[in-house]
N, C-alpha and C positions, 0 to 999 in steps of 0.2 A: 709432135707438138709438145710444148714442155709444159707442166702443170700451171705455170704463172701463165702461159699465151692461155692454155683451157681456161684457165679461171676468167679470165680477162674476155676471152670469147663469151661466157656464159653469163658476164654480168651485163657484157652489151646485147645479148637476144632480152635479157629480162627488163632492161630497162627501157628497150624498142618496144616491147608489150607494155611495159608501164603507161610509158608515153601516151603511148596509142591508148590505152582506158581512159587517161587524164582528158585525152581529146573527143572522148566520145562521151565523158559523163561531162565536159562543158557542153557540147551540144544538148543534148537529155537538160542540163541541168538550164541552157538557153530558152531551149521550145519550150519548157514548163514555166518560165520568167514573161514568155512572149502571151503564151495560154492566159496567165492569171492578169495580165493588160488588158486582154479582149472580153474575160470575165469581167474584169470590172467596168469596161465600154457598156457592155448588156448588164450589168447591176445596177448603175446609176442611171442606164436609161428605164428599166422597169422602177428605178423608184421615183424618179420624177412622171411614168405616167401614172402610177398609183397615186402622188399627191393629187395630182389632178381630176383623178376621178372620187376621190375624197369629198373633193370640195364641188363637183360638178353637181346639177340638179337631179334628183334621180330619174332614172326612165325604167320603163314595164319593163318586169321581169320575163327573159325570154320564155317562151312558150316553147312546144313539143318541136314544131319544126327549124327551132334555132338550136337544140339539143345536139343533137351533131359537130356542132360547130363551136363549141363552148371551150373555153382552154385557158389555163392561171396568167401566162401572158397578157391572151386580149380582154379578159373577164374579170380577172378575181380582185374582189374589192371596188368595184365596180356599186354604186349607189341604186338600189331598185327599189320600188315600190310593188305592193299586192294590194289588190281590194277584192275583198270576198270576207270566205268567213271558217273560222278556227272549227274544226272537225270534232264530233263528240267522241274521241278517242283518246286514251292513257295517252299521257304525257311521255317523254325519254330521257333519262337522265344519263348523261355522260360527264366522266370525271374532266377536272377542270383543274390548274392550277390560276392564281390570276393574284394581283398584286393586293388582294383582299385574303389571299391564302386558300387554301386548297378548298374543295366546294364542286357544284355542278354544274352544267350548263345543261336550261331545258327547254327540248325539244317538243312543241306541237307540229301536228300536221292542220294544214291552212289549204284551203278549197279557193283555188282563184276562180273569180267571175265567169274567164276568159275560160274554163274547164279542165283547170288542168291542178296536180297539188303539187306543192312544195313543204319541205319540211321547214318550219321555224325556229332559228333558236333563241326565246323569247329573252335568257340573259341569265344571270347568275345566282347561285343559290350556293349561301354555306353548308358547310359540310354537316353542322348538327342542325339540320331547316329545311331538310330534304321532304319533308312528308307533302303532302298535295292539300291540306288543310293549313301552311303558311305561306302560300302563293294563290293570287290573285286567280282565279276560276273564267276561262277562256272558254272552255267546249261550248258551240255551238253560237255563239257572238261570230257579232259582223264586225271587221273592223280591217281600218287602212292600216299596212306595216310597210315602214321604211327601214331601209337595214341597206347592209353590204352583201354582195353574193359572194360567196364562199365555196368554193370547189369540195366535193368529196371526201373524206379522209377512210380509207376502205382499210379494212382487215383490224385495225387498232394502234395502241401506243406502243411506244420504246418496250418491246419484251413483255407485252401483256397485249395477248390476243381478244378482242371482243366474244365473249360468250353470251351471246342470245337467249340462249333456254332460261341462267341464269337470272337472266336482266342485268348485266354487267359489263357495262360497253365504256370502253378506253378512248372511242373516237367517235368520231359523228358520220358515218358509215349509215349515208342516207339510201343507199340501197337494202343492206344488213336489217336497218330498221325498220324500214317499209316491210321487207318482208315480216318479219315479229311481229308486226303491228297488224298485218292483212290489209295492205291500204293500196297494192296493185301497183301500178307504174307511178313513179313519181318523178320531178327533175333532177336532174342528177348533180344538182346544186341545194345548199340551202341558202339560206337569210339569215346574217347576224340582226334582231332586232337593234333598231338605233333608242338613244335613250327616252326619245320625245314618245315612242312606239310603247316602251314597256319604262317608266320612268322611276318601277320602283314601291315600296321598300325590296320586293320578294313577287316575280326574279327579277334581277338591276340590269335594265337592255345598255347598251353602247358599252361595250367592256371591251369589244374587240382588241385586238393590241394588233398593232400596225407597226411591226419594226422589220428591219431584213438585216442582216448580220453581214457585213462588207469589209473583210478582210485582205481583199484581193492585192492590193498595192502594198499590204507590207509583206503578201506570200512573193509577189513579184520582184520587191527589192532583195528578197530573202536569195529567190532561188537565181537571181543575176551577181548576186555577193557570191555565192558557190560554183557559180558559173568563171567570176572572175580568180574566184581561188584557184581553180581547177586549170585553169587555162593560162594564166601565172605558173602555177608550179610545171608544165609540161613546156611551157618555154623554156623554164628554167632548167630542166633536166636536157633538152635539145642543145641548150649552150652548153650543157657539158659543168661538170660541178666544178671550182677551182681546186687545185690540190692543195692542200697544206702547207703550209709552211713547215722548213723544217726544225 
């Protein structure tokens, strides 16, 4: 065989490999276009049942044997009410950022009627207003709280572990905190205090922030444009490139 057929053989195995990558990173770059459609099917239908439950009346906050059953899907933000009464035990203070600027969110524990506790988190405190002498004094009052239930946030923030011993907690790690606090089983939920509940100056209830981040449709146009690149250009190597003119 004479060096120009070798050569000529060797540029058609590598461009048959080419091809073949082009056509399996349009697939790959397909399913991942197809993925972020169905992500976004399930983002805007969790944000329209969260409006919903926004605005719905609230109902008791579940009890021990709905624990089980609890999950950010069919729960979280979800409108509840307690009646009972705020436990004479330290308060929790977790870091917060919130469009008031950085500061805490705190946390009592709250004795429902029904026997069971839930942690509250009564609402916001700046960062130099932390002491427990410029917030309104809870332990051991009766009182109704309305709020949103709130799932878990376990272990801590972005690169900062919650430390207990310290008193130094990055998240609302209402398991973590029960136990520091010695308060035994608690739900594995808390309560954003609503603003009617804690209205203020110190700590300011309703702060919640209710957004979800929905991207999906411009990752899906994204990854269907690299799809259609990809899958272009391996036609276009299949037709064979024109040659030159000379």
């Amino acid at each position: 065989m004479s060096p120009g057929a070798e050569k000529r053989r060797h540029g058609g195995v590598a461009r048959v490999i080419f091809i073949a990558g082009l056509g399996l990173a349009t697939l790959v770059f397909a399913g991942l276009g197809i993925w972020q459609l169905l992500r976004l099917g399930w983002k805007l239908d969790l944000i329209a049942r969260v409006e919903q439950r926004l605005t719905a009346p609230p109902v008791a906050a579940p009890g021990p044997a709905q624990w089980d059953g609890i999950s950010v899907a069919a729960d979280e933000y979800r409108r509840v009410v307690l009646q009972g009464r705020y436990l004479d035990t330290p308060e929790t203070l977790t870091m917060a950022v919130t469009e008031r600027g950085p500061g805490f969110w705190v946390l009592a524990p709250f004795r429902v009627d029904a026997g069971f506790t839930v942690l509250v988190n009564r609402g916001f405190v700046p960062e130099g207003q932390r002491a427990a002498v410029d917030r309104r004094k809870v332990a051991g009052e009766e009182a109704r709280v309305v709020g949103l239930l709130r799932l878990s946030e376990p272990d801590g923030g972005f690169l900062r572990a919650n430390d207990p011993a310290a008193g130094r907690w990055y998240s609302r790690d209402v398991t973590a905190i029960a136990q520091a606090r010695g308060l035994g089983e608690v739900a594995p939920y808390f309560v954003d205090a609503d603003a009617a509940t804690e209205p203020g100056p110190l700590p300011q209830g309703g702060m919640t922030q209710v957004s979800f981040r929905n991207t999906h449709l411009v990752y899906a146009l994204t990854w269907f444009c690299l799809a259609l690149m990809s899958g272009g250009a391996a036609a276009y190597l299949v037709r064979g490139i024109p040659e030159e003119a000379p």
